[in-house]
N, C-alpha and C positions, 0 to 999 in steps of 0.2 A: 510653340510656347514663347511669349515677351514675358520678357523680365525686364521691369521698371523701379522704378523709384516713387516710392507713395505721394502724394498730396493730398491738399485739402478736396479737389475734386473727385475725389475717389474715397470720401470717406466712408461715404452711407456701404459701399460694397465692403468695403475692409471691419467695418464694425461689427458688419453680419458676420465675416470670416471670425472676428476675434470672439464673438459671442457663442460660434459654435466650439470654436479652440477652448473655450474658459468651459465651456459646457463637458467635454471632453477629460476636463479636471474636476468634473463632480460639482460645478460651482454655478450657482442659479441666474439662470437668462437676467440680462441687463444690459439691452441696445442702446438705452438711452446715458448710461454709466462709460459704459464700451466706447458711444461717442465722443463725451466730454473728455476718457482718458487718453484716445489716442486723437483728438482734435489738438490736446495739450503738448502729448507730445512731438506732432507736427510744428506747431506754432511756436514752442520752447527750443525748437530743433534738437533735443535732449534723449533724440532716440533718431536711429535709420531704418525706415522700413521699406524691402523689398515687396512687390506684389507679381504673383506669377499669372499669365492672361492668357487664357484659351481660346481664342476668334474674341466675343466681345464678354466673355465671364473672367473674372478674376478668379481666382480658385484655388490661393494658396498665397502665403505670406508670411516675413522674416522680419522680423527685430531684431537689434541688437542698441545694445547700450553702453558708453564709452567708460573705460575706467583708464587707469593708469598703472603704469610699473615704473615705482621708484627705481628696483635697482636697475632697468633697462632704462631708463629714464623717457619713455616712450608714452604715448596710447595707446592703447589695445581693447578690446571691446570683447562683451558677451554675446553670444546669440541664444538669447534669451527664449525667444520663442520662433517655430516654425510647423506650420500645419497647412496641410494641403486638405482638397476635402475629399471626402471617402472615393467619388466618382471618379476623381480625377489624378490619384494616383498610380502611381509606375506608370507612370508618361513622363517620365522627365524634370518633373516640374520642383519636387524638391532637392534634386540636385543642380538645378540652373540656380534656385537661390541660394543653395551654398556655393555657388561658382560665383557668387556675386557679391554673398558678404564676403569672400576670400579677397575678390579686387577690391573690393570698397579699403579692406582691411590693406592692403600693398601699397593701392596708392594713397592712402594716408600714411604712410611709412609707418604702420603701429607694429609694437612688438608679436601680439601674440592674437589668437579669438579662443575663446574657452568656450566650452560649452556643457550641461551635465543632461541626464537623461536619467529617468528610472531604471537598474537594471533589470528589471523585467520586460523591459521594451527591446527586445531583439531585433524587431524589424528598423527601428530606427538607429541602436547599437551598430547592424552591419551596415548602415548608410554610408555613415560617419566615419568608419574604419576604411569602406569603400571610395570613398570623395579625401581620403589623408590624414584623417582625425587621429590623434593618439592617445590612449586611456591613460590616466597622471597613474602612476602607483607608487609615486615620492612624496604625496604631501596628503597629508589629511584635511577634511574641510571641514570645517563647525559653521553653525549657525543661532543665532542668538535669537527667537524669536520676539517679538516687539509687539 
């Protein structure tokens, strides 16, 4: 398994990934949508995305997106999204990309990576527990929707 750093040349692959990941959320195919979002976000540099590579398939991929902590007064980032595909899991491959937002995250000196999951997802739950994650149970989180 390689674990890289996404580009432009690698989009047509990555969009099929984010189309099946969005699909995975109940939410209607759109390759040509999936392009324009994450061509922007390459181009805006306003996102980092890992991709994991099996000989020559891509077959899983990591975003995260930069925020800040006032009272740290740091960077630190969300990992927003991470999906490996059905075939290609427990080989590794989403643990290499959270070994890889974790360095991304260090050597940017940022404070923290958060990340949330459904609680009903236990297989992803014990991932994240297993790779160092730790569940907040000091802060409550709202959301306003827009």
């Amino acid at each position: 398994m390689q674990i890289i750093k996404a580009t432009e040349d690698r989009l047509e692959a990555l969009a099929a990934l984010f189309n099946d990941y969005r699909g995975h959320y109940e939410q209607a195919s759109d390759i040509a949508g999936a392009k324009a979002f994450l061509s922007e976000r390459l181009r805006q540099q306003d996102s980092v995305i890992y991709l994991a590579i099996d000989g020559d398939e891509v077959v899983g991929f990591t975003q995260l997106y930069p925020v800040f902590s006032s009272i740290g007064m740091k960077k630190a980032w969300i990992l927003n999204d991470l999906f490996v595909v059905p075939e290609a899991r427990r080989k590794g491959a989403a643990r290499e990309l959270i070994a890889a937002a974790r360095n991304m995250g260090v050597e940017s000196a940022s404070r923290y990576l958060m990340l949330q999951t459904h609680w009903s997802n236990e297989k992803a739950r014990a991932l994240y527990e297993s790779t160092g994650w730790k569940l907040d149970e000091d802060f409550a989180y709202y959301y306003l929707s827009l």
